[in-house]
C-alpha positions, 0 to 999 in steps of 0.5 A: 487522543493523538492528531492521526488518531482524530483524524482516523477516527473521522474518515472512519466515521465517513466509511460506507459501512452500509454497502458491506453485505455481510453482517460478519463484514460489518463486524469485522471492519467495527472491530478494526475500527475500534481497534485503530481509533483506541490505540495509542497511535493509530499511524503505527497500529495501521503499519500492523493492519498492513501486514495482515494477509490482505489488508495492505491495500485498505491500510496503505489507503487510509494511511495516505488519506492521513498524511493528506490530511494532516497536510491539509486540515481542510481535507478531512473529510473522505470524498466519493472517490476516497469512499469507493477506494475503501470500500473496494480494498476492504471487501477485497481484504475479506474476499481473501481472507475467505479464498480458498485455502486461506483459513477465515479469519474472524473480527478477533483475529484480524484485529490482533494479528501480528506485524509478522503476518505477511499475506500472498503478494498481489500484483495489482495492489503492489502496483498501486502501491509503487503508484502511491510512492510515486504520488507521494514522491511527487507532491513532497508528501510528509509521509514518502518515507513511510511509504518507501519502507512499506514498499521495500518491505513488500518488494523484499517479500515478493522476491524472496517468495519467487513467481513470475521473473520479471515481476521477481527481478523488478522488485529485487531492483526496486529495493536497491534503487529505494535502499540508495536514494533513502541512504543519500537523502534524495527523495526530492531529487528530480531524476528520482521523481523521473524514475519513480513515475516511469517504473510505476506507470510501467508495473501499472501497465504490466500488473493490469495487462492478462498474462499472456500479453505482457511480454516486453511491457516490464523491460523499460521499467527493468533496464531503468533500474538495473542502470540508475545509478549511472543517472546519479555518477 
């Protein structure tokens, strides 16, 4: 058993699985627990469980538990508010599985679901995915480039399906920004960390304001990006 597969295996092992009211629930998160903790690297049968129609948020929260922990050993141990966060996004991943014309899926199907499979983007959870990049970012965490390819990944599939403009816009410029700074090494770079931390608490805003209020809100995070590599000349 490799390192990340230890250390799934023991946040796994701290899930609340009791809170889950469904006994179809329980079996399916049984299923993909099994299924991460036998793989031969959990790390990379996570990045599959990622792509799976609405498991992206639940999968990016273990993912930075493991990287947290592997930096800390101390730190294995899933705390309430780690609890709560899986908890949350693995009732929300089977609330969309069973949404309106989504087919349901059984434990089977999400466990074997291929890297292909790329669920509806959802505003909120990309959010708190340009929010965990930018944590990371921050904290110099081994794993930022994992998180910067997942979120080139996921901004690429949000502008390539269309939807609201300014979030389309956003994330086709986000792609270029990543695609730049991964290219040149300057992920520790202090004026990439400045504009990581705006444009997340920007589209943080934005994803958690009511439609009908967010005009303007995106626009400093739009003109950041559309002008970065001025910050760079």
């Amino acid at each position: 058993m490799t390192t990340s597969n230890e250390i799934l295996q023991t946040l796994l092992s701290n899930f609340p699985l009791a809170e889950l009211s469904s006994g179809e629930h329980q079996d399916v998160f049984e299923s993909v627990k099994k299924r991460l903790i036998d793989a031969p690297d959990s790390g990379e049968e996570l990045k599959n469980l990622y792509r799976v129609t609405g498991f992206s948020q639940f999968a990016m929260g273990l993912m930075w538990m493991m990287d947290r922990a592997g930096k800390n050993p101390g730190q294995i141990a899933i705390g309430l508010e780690d609890e709560t966060l899986l908890l949350s996004s693995f009732r929300k991943a089977m609330a969309e599985q069973s949404a309106p014309g989504q087919q349901s899926t059984s434990a089977a199907e999400v466990t074997e679901a291929g890297a292909g499979e790329i669920g509806e983007a959802d505003e909120k959870a990309f959010a708190s995915q340009v929010e965990q990049f930018s944590e990371s970012v921050q904290s110099g965490s081994g794993g930022t480039i994992m998180f910067l390819e997942d979120l080139v990944t996921e901004s690429e599939t949000i502008a390539k399906q269309g939807g609201v403009s300014e979030l389309v816009e956003f994330c086709s410029l986000l792609v270029e920004f990543l695609k730049f700074i991964s290219e040149r090494e300057l992920l520790d770079d202090v004026r990439v960390i400045n504009i990581v931390s705006n444009v997340s608490s920007t589209v943080s805003q934005w994803a958690n304001t009511p439609p009908d209020a967010r005009t303007g809100i995106m626009e400093e995070a739009l003109n950041m990006l559309r002008d970065f590599k001025s910050q760079f000349e």
